[in-house]
C-alpha positions in Angstrom: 99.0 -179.6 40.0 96.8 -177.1 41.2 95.9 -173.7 39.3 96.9 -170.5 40.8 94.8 -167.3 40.0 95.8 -163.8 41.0 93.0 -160.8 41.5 94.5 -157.3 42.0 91.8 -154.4 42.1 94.1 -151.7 42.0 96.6 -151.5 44.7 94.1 -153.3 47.7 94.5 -156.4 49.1 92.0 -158.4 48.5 90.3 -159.6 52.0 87.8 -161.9 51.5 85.4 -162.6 54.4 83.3 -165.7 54.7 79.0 -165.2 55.6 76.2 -167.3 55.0 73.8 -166.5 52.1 70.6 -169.1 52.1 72.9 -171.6 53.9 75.6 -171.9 52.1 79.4 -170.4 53.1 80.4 -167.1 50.9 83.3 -165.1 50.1 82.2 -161.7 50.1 85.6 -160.0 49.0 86.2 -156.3 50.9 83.4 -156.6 52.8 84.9 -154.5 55.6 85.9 -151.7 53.3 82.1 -151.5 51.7 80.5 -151.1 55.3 83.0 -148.4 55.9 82.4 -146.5 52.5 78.8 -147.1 53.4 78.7 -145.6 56.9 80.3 -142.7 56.0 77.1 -141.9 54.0 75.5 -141.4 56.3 72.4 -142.5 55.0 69.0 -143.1 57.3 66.6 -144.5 54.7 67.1 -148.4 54.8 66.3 -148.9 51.3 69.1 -146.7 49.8 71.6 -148.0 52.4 71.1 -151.7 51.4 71.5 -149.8 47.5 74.4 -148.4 47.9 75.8 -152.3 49.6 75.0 -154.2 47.1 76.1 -151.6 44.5 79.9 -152.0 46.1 79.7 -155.5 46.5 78.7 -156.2 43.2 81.9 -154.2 42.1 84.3 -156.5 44.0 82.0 -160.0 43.5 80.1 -161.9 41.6 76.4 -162.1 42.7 73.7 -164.4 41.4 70.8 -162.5 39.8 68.7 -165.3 41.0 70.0 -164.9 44.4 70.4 -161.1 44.1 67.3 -159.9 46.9 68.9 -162.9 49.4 72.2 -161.5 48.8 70.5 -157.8 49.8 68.8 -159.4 52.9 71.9 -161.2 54.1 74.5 -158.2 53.4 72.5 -155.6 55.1 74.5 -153.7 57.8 73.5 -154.5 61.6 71.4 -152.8 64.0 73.0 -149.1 63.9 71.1 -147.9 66.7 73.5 -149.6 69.6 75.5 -152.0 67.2 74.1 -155.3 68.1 74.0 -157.6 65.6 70.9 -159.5 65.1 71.4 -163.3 65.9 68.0 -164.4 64.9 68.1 -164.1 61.4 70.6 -167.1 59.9 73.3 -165.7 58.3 73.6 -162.0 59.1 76.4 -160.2 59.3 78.3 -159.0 62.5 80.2 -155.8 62.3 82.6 -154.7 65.1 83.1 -151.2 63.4 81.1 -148.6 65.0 78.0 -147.4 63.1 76.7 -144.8 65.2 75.5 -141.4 63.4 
């Protein structure tokens, strides 16, 4: 017999999606949610938007201080200019939300 365990972060849901970091399957939980808080920043300088990711996902998950740069690299929003996500880099994220500003 298996055992259960429950998460509740407030009233949400938790919605867990599944991306590669260095490889390896993940569960980054309300990963939707963060690149929707973080595009209504508004923010244009890269290295604060990839701040202010990592700053939400680390709220919700667990991250490897080891692994925490990879983690940055990997969780990075797509291209924002036409909203094409970048195949050539293994394990990036695709978002279907629209990012333009």
């Amino acid at each position: 017999m298996g055992i259960i365990l429950l998460s509740v972060v407030g009233f949400h849901k938790i919605t867990t999606k599944r991306v590669l970091i260095v490889g390896k399957e993940t569960g980054i939980d309300h990963l939707d949610w963060i690149y929707d808080e973080v595009t209504r920043l508004r923010i244009n300088d890269d290295a604060l938007l990839t701040t202010e990711i990592m700053k939400r996902v680390q709220e919700f998950n667990y991250v490897p201080t080891k692994k925490g740069g990879i983690y940055t690299q990997q969780l990075s929003l797509p291209n924002t200019e036409n909203n094409v996500p970048d195949d050539s880099i293994p394990g990036r994220i695709s978002h279907s939300g629209s990012l333009r500003f």
